[in-house]
N, C-alpha and C positions, 0 to 999 in steps of 0.2 A: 721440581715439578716441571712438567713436560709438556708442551702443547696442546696435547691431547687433551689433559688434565683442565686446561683452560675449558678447552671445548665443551666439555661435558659437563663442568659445571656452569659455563653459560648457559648450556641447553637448559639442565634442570632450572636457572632463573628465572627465563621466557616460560618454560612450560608453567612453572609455577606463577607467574604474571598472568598469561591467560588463560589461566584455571580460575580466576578472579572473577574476571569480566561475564558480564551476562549471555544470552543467547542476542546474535547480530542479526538476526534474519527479521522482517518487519511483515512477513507476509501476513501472521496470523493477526496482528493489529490491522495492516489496509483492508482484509477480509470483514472484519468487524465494524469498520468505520463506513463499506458501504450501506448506507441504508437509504438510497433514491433508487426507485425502481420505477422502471419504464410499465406499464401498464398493458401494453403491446405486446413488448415481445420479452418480459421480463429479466433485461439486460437489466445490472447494478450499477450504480455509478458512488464514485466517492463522495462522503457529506461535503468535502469543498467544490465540487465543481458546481461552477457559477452557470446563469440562465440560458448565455449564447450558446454555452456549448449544446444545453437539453435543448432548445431549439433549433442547431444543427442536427441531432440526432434525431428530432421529431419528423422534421420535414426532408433529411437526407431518406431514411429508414423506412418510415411509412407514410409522408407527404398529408404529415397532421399537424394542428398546431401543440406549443408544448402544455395548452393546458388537458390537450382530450390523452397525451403520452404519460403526463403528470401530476394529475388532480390535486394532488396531498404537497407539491413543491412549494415553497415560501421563499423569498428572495431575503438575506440576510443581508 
């Protein structure tokens, strides 16, 4: 058997190894997972981002606090 021989049937091991594995992309999950929405200008934000940040976007964006940008937010 000949190098080549190697080769190819390595190939076919990987190919079959990651034919296994799921889909790697996370988009359609962080898509899902935002559900904070700015009230203004209907930007999204991620369930984990914490209060500093919505209050930098309040008062960088439209110079409000974060409860008139976030009515419905709860600090966990």
């Amino acid at each position: 058997m000949g190098n080549g021989a190697k080769a190819a049937q390595k190939r076919e091991r990987n190919a079959a190894k990651s034919s296994d594995k799921g889909p790697t992309s996370r988009t359609k999950v962080n898509e899902a997972a935002k559900n904070i929405v700015c009230q203004t200008c209907r930007q999204t934000f991620l369930l984990t981002t914490r209060a500093p940040a919505l209050e930098e976007h309040a008062q960088n964006k439209h110079s409000k606090t974060m409860a008139e940008c976030f009515p419905n937010f709860t600090a966990k």
